[in-house]
C-alpha positions, -999 to 999 in steps of 0.1 A, spaced: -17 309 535 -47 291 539 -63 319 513 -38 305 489 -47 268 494 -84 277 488 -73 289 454 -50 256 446 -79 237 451 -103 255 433 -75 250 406 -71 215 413 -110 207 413 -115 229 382 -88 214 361 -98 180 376 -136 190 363 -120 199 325 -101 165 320 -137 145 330 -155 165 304 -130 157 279 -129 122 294 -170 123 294 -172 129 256 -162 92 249 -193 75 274 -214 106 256 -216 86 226 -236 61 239 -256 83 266 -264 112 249 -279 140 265 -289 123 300 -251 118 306 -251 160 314 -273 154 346 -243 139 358 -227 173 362 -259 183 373 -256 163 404 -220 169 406 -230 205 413 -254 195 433 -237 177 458 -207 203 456 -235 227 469 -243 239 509 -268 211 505 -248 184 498 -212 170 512 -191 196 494 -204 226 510 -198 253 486 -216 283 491 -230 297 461 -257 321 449 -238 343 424 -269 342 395 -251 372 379 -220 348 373 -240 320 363 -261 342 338 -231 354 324 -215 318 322 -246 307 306 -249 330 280 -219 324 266 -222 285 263 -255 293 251 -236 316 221 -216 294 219 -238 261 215 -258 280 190 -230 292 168 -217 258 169 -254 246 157 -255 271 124 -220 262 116 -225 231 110 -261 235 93 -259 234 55 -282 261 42 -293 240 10 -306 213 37 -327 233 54 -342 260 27 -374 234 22 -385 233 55 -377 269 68 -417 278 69 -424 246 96 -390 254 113 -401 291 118 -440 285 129 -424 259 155 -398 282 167 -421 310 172 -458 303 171 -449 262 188 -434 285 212 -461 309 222 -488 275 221 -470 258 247 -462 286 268 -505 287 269 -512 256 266 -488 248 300 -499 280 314 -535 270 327 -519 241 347 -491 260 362 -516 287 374 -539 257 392 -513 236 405 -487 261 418 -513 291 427 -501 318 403 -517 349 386 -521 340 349 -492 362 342 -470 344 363 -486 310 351 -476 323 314 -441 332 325 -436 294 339 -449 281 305 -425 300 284 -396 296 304 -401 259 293 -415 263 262 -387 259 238 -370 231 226 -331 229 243 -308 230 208 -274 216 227 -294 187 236 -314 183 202 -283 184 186 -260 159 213 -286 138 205 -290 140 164 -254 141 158 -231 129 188 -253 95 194 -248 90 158 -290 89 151 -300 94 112 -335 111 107 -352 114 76 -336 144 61 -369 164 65 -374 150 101 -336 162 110 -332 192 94 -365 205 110 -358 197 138 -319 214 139 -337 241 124 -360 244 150 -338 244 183 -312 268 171 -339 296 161 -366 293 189 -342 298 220 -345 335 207 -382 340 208 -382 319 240 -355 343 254 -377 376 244 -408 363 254 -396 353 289 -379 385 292 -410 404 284 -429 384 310 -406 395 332 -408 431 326 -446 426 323 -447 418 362 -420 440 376 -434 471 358 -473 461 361 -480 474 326 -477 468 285 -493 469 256 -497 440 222 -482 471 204 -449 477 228 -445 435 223 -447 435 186 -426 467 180 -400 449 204 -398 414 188 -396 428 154 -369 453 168 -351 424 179 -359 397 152 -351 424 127 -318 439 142 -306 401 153 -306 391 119 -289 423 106 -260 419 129 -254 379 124 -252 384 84 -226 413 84 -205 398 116 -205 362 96 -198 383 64 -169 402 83 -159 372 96 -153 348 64 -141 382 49 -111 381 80 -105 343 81 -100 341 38 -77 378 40 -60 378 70 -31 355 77 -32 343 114 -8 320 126 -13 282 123 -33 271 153 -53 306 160 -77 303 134 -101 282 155 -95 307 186 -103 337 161 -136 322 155 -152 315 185 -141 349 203 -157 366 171 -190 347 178 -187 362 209 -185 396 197 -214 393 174 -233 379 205 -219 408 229 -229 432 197 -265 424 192 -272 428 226 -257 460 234 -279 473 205 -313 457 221 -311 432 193 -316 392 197 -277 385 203 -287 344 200 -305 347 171 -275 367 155 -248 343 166 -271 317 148 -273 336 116 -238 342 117 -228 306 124 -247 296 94 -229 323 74 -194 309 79 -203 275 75 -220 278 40 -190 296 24 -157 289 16 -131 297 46 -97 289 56 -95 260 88 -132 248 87 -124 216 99 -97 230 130 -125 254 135 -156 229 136 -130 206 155 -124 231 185 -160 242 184 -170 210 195 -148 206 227 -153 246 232 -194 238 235 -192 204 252 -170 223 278 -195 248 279 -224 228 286 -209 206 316 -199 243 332 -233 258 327 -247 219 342 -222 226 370 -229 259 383 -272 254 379 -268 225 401 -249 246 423 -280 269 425 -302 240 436 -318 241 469 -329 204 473 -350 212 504 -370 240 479 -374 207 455 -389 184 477 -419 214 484 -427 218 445 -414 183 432 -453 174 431 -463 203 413 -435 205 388 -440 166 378 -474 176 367 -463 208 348 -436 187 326 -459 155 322 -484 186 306 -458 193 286 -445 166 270 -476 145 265 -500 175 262 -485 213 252 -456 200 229 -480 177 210 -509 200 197 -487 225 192 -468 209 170 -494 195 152 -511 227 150 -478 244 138 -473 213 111 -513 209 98 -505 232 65 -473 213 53 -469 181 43 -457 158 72 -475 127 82 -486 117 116 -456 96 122 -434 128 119 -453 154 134 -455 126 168 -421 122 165 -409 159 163 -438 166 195 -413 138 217 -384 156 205 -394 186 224 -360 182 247 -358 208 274 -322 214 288 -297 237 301 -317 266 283 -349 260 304 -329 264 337 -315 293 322 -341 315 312 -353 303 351 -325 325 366 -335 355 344 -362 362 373 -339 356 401 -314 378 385 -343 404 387 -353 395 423 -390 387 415 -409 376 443 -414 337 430 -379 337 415 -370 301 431 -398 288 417 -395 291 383 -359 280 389 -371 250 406 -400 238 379 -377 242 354 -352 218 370 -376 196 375 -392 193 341 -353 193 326 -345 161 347 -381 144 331 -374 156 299 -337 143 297 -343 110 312 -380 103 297 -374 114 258 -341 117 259 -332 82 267 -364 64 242 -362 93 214 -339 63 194 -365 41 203 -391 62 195 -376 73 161 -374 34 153 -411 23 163 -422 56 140 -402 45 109 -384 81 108 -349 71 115 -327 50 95 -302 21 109 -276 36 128 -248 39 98 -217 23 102 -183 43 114 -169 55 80 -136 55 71 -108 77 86 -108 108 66 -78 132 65 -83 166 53 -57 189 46 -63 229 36 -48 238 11 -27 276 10 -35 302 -12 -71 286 -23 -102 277 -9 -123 261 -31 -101 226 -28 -86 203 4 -67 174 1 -87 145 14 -71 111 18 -82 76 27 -69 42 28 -83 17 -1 -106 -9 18 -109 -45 -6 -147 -43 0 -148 -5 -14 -170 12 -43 -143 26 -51 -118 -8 -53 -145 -28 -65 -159 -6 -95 -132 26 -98 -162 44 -91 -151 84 -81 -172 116 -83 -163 141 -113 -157 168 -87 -130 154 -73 -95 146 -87 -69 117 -74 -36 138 -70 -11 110 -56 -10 78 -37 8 62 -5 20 27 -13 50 12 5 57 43 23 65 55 -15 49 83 -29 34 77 -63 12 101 -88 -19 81 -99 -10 73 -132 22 54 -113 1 40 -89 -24 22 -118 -41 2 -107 -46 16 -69 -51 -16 -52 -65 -20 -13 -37 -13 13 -30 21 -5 -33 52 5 -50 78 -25 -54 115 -17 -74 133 -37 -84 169 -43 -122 179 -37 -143 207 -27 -145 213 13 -180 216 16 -184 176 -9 -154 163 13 -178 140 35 -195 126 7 -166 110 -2 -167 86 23 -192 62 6 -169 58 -15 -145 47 5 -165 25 32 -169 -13 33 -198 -28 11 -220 -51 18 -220 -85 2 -248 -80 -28 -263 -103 -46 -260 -112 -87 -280 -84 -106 -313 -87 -112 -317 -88 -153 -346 -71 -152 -329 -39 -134 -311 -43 -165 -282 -52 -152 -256 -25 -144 -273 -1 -154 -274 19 -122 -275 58 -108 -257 73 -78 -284 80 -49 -266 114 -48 -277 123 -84 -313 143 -85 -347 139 -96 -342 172 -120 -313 154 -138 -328 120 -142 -361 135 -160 -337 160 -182 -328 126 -197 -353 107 -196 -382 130 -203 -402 123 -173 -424 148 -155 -412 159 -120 -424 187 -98 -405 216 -92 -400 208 -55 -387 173 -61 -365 188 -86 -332 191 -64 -342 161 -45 -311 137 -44 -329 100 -57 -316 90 -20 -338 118 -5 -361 109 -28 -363 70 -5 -360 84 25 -390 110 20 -413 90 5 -413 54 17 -428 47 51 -402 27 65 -364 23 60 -354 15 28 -341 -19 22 -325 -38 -11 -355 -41 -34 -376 -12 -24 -395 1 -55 -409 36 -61 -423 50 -94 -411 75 -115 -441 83 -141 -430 55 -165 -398 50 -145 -391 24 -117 -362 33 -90 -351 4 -70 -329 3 -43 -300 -11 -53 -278 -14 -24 -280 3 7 -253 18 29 -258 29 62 -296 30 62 -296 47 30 -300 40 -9 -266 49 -27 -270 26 -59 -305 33 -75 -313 9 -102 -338 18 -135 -364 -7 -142 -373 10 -178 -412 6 -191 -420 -25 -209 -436 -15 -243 -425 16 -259 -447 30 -287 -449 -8 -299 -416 -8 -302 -395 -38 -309 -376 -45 -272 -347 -47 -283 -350 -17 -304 -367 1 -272 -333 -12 -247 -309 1 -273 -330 35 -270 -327 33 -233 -288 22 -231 -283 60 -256 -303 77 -232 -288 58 -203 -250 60 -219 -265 102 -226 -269 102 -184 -236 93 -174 -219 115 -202 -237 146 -188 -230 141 -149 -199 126 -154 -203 95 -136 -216 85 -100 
């Protein structure tokens, strides 16, 4: 019997550990990352060192446990990555996944070797199980405490932290091999990473394929779409590394796959995601801390300190520099992507690769890494807001939106019903303002359902539902949101004559004849702000466009959405008010060929 009882209260505590993770979620919102080391403690103190007493030094299980929320985090990370956001700054991303990697792993290495009294191969191994960038912390912090980068800023850094786990995972493992066997070679390295890169990626793009292929043609029952989804993840991961390929970077890829096409459930899916990896992470917290010896800590606490404080202020810095010297970031950029160098779960896990081994400094690297995880997490994670706010690359914390429902659609995927409640203070109540790509379809009022032509005019109070394309449904919201109180037009904006932010540079200068390089083609006039003023934009902000003024119009958020034209004075001598007639064609031209805002 008492057998039994152990089990009900492994039960009990286990259950009791779910519904505080769920509970957790809410105070992670205004925490962020640092709020994990509280299961980190937990599992401290539930270990033989601490009141619980809990014996436990089952690596194989925690190895296990933490490759899966690893999968899991990542494929969580390229779902909800939009490809088209990150295509401009795939070079950077790459060189500081891979070669950021390998110059902190060196850079950290000397100092490891004098201050902990390793060989240099061991002194390398402690450098790169550190080395990378932790992407369920990057992204806790980017997206769950609600912090807006500068597009480029942001979508580096996601792009980053979900592909350099990978090369951090291959080069620690081939440290690891390097001192149990003795021996290697450059050319048994290179053939193995491209093995893996090569196979990895091979294996995400046909399991995502197979997967969108299953989710659009097969029909699961309601509720086991989401389910379907993250076991197939799994699969892929499992897949890639039976076959000696990168199984991370494939559940990446493949994560990225699904979430830039068309499927069936993306929102259920995205929804269940998050809980799945947030669950995954306070586990993986849990059972690391349980590993902890504190009385080990308190021997190499000294040593470690310096190793992280290396790290952060020294390694992480000139690599990224070094990494980011051919493209075009400025200084304010490249220091704050060198801070964001969060370490996390993924540092304490590649530590228990050696210990799963049985190398002879195992504990070591376990407890260095734990130890520069804590520094990291409280130290940059706590001031990275602050930090993005003294280097101008963040913009004001945007206001909650408005509650969106979304609705799939059967038998299609290229539409959802999205529906929102008319706020007095809207774009879209104020002006009638609405995207071409999407279509009112009917409209709540009364508890009556009404088409839109009965509804005319939709007033605030209703309810409108309208028809739009999965992947624009969020864009809708600014729309939608409260605006604030503006000011009389300035005449010599020319009044209302005004462009979405969401319109790009390429469509403005097919009107308007203006030059515009072919990179800032697809920029949206938003982007546009954000990438080239130094500081957040505010009402009034100018920036030229050859002949062409844009000024920020109104700003939402932290960012431009009304863009207004300030056209040239003079005009080939023209008369003016021959010359504004001119512009109005052109202007009236514009909004005839995107179909409004």
């Amino acid at each position: 019997m008492a057998s039994l009882d152990q089990v009900s209260i492994v039960i009990l505590l286990g259950a009791a550990l779910v519904m505080a993770g769920i509970l957790s979620s809410l105070l992670a919102l205004r925490f962020g990352a640092p709020l994990l080391l509280v299961f980190l403690a937990i599992g401290m103190l539930a270990g033989d060192s601490g009141p619980g007493q809990i014996g436990f030094d089952d690596v194989r299980s925690t190895y296990l446990v933490g490759s899966v929320a690893l999968a899991l985090i990542l494929f969580d990370g390229g779902l909800r990555t939009r490809f088209q956001s990150i295509r401009a700054v795939l070079a950077p991303s790459m060189a500081l996944a891979t070669i950021g990697v390998l110059l902190t792993a060196m850079i950290t290495a000397p100092v490891a070797r004098w201050v902990l009294d390793l060989s240099w191969t061991e002194a390398l191994l402690v450098g790169a199980v550190v080395a990378s960038t932790d992407a369920a912390a990057v992204f806790l912090l980017v997206h769950t405490q609600g912090l807006r980068l500068r597009p480029r800023v942001g979508a580096t850094l996601e792009a980053e932290s979900g592909t350099n786990d990978p090369f951090a995972v291959f080069l620690t493992l081939m440290l690891v091999e390097l001192i149990s066997v003795g021996e290697s070679s450059a050319w048994h390295v290179a053939l193995e990473f491209t093995r893996e890169a090569v196979f990895g990626a091979i294996v995400g793009m046909i399991g995502g394929r197979i997967v969108v292929l299953a989710l659009n043609r097969v029909a699961l029952p309601q509720g086991l779409h989401a389910p379907f989804v993250t076991t197939a993840a799994l699969v892929i991961f499992g897949a890639a590394q039976i076959a000696h390929a990168s199984g991370f970077l494939a559940v990446y890829l493949a994560g990225i796959m699904i979430g830039n096409r068309p499927t069936r459930a993306h929102n259920s899916v995205v929804t269940f995601l998050d809980a799945a990896t947030w669950l995954a992470q306070i586990v993986m917290f849990v059972l690391l801390g349980l590993l902890v010896s504190p009385q080990r800590l308190v021997v190499s606490v000294v040593p470690a300190v310096i190793v992280a404080l290396v790290l952060m202020l020294v390694a992480r810095p000139v690599a990224v520099f070094l990494c980011l010297a051919p493209f075009r970031f400025n200084w304010r950029e490249k220091s704050f992507i060198a801070w964001t160098g969060l370490r996390g779960a993924v540092a304490i896990f590649l530590a228990s690769i050696p210990m799963l081994v049985g190398l002879s400094k195992a504990s070591l690297y376990f407890d260095v890494a734990f130890v520069v995880v804590i520094i990291s997490l409280l130290l940059q994670g706590w001031t990275l807001a602050a930090a993005a706010r003294r280097l101008h690359v963040a913009l004001p914390r945007a206001d909650r939106g408005p509650r969106r429902v979304e609705l799939d659609l059967p038998g299609q995927l290229e539409q959802q019903l999205v529906g929102y409640s008319v706020r007095p203070k809207s774009l879209y109540s104020r002006r009638g303002l609405i995207p071409s790509w999407s279509k009112p379809t009917l409209v709540i009022r009364d508890q009556r359902i009404l088409s839109p032509a009965e509804a005319d005019p939709v007033v605030p109070g209703d309810y409108i539902y309208l028809l739009a394309p999965p992947e624009k449904a969020e864009a809708l919201d600014r729309f939608f949101v409260d605006m604030p109180p503006g000011s009389a037009p300035d005449p010599h904006l020319l009044g209302d004559f005004v462009v979405s932010g969401e319109r790009t540079l390429g469509e403005l200068a097919l009107i308007y004849g203006v030059p515009v390089d072919e990179e800032d083609a697809k920029l949206t006039l938003a982007d546009y702000f954000d990438v080239h003023l130094d500081h957040a934009p505010n009402e009034g902000a100018t920036l030229d466009l050859d002949s062409i003024v844009l000024v920020a119009r109104s700003i939402s958020g932290g960012r431009v959405n009304v863009i207004g034209l300030r056209l040239p004075e003079d005009e080939e001598g023209a008369a003016p008010l021959t010359r504004l007639g001119a512009w109005r064609r052109k202007l009236s031209e514009f909004w005839s060929s995107v179909a409004g805002i």
